[in-house]
N, C-alpha and C positions, 0 to 999 in steps of 0.2 A: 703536458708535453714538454720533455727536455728539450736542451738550445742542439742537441745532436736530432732530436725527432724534427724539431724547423726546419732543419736543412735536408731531409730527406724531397725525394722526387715524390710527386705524387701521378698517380695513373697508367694505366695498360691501355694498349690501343683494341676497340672491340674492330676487328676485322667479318669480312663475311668473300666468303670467294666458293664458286660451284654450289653454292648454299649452305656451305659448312658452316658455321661461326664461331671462330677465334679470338684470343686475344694475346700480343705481342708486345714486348718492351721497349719501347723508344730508342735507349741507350744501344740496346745488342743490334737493333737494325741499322742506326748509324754507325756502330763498329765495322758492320760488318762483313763478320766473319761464321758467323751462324743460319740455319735454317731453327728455329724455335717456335712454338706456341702453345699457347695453353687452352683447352677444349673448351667450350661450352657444351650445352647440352642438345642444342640446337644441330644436324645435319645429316642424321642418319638413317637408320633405317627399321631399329626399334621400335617394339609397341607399349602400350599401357605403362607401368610405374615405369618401366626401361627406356621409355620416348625420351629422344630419339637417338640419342651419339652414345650409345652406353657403348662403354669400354673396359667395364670390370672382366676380369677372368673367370669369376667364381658366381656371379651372379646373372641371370637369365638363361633359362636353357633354350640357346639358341645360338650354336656354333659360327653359323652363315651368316647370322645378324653382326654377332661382333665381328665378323671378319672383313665382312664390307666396312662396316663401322673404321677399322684400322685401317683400309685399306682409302676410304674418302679421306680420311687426316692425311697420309701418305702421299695421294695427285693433290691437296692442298701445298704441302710445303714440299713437292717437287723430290722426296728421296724413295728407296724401294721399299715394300714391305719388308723384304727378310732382311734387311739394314736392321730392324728392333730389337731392341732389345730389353727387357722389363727388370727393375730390380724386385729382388727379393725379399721385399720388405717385413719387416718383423718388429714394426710400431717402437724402432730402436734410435737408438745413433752409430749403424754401421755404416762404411763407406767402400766401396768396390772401386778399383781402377780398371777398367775395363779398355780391353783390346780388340778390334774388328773381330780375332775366333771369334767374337762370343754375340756377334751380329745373329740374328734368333733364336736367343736364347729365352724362354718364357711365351714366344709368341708365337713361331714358327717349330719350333722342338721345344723338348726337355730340357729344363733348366737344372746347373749344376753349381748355380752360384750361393754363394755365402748367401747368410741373414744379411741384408744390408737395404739404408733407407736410401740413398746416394751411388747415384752413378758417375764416376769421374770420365768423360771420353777425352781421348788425343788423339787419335788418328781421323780421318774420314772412312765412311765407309758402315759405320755404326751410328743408329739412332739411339739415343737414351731416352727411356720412358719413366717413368713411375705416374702412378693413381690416386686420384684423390676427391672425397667425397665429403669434404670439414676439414680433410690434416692440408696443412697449408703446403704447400708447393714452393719451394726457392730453389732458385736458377742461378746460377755463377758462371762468370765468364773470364778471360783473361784477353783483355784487346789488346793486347801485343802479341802472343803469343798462344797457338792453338790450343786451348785448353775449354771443354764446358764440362757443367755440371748440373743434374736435375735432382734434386730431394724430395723426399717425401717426412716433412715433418710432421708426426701426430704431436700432442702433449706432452709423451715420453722423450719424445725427440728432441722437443725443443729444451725439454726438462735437464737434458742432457747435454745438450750443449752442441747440439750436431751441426747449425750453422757455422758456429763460430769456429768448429772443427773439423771443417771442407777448407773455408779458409787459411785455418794454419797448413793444409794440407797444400793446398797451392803455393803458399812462401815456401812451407820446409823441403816439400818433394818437386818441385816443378819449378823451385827460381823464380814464382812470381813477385811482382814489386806491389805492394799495397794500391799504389795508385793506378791500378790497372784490372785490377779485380772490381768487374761491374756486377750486381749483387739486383736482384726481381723477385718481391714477394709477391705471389699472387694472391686469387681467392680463395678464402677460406672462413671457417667459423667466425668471427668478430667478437670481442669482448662483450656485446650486449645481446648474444644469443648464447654464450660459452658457459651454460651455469656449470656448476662444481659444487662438490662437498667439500667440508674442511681440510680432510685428509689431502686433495691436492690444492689448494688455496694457500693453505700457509706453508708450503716447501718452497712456491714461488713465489709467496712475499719475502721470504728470506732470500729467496737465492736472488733475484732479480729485482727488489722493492717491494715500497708497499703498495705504489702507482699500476701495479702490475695485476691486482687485485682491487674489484669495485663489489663494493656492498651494495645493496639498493633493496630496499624492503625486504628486508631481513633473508637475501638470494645472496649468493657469491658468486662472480664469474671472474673469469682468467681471460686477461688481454694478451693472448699469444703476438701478437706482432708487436706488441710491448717490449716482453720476452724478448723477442729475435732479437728485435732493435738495438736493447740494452748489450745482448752479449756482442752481438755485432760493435759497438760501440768500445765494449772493453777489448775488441780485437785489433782495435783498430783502425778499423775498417772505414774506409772514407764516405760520410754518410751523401757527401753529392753523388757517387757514384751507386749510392742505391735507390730503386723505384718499388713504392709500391701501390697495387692495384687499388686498396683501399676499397673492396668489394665485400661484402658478405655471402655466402652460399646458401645459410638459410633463411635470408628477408630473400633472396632473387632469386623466386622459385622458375621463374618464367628462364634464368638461364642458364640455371645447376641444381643439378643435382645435390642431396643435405644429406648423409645418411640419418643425423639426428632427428631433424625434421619429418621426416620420412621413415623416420622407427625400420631402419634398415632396407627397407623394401625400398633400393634405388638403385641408380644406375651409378657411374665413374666417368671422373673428367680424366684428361692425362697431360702429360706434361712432355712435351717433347724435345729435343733440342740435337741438333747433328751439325756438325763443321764443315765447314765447302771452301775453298781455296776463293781468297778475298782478290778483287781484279784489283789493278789500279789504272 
């Protein structure tokens, strides 16, 4: 661990409210200027490999389940259902800026949005979503200044640089000030469940180190928050102002959903995040 990985926050707070169960970032609730949370698997209404909070779009044939499903997250953190809004994810580094039009978009209607793993919101009025079942989850916030964001990083993503590319997106289009951009890894795959073949192993020892990459009995895996961390670090980016969950998806079956784990047959966490007018 670098002297920038020390100084990182460590932990999400596990929440539980109507029986749903969440988990929330310290920092964005003390700003606060956000409604955010990241799902577990714990509160819905799902059956068998789906139990219970599934929230994939493509998986379980069972429309009414997941709608309930969105609709418990939603009296959770107090915004409406057609407030969501779902990126269009494509296991990329694209980034959407997204507008209230585009409030149900994916969930409630037809989506017309780009390929994009990243949702940028400003306004109120829109929830951002994106899903994740291993690709890790980061959330960005601007506490001066209304600005979130929710990503969905697979491998490719992080491969690409798509943290560290929400971030410049906030200094170059939005005026934010480094020191103001709050930054929340969640749960995701963990380096000691992440195996890999060569072919992606040594792109990210070069591109991010060789710490980024662990051998062990003749297995390779990829420390994706390694990754973030590292690029995060060459952005910039103020590492007190980042937290991370420091959770696994596939050791903690009891509160996520794996798809690796699970050789596909699972359900979707989500990631939510909507801006509300901060009292004083």
């Amino acid at each position: 661990m670098n002297a920038f990985e020390t100084r990182v926050k460590r932990g999400f707070l596990l929440q539980e409210k109507s029986g749903v169960s969440f988990l929330t970032i310290p920092s964005f609730l003390e700003a606060g200027f956000w409604k955010h949370c990241y799902t577990t698997r714990k509160g819905g209404v799902s059956r068998g490999c789906y139990a219970s909070l599934n929230l994939s779009k493509t998986r379980e044939n069972s429309p009414e389940n997941k709608e309930e499903n969105y609709r418990r997250v939603c009296r959770v953190l107090d915004v409406s259902y057609e407030s969501l809004a779902l990126v269009n994810y494509a296991h990329g580094d694209g980034i959407y800026n997204a507008s209230v039009a585009d409030a149900g978009k994916g969930i409630t209607r037809e989506s017309d949005l780009p390929p994009c793993d990243a949702m940028i919101i400003y306004e109120t009025g829109i929830t951002a979503v994106t899903l994740h079942a291993d690709c890790v989850p980061v959330f960005f916030a601007d506490k001066k200044q209304k600005i979130a964001c929710v990503s969905h990083a697979g491998w490719r993503g992080v491969y690409e640089g798509l943290p560290a590319k929400i971030v410049q997106t906030f200094l170059h289009k939005y005026g934010s000030a480094r020191k103001d951009i709050l930054i929340g890894i969640g749960p995701h795959i963990m380096a000691e469940c992440f195996e890999v073949r060569e072919d992606v192993a040594q792109p990210f020892s070069e591109r991010f180190g060789s710490e980024t990459v662990i051998r062990k009995n003749g297995k390779l895996y990829v420390d994706l928050q390694h990754a973030i961390l590292e690029q995060l670090d060459r952005a910039n980016a103020l590492p007190e102002n980042i937290t991370c969950a420091d959770i696994c998806t596939y050791t903690r079956e009891d509160l996520f959903f794996s798809h690796r784990r699970d050789r596909g047959n699972t359900g979707a966490m989500g990631s939510f995040i909507s801006l509300e007018t901060k009292t004083v």
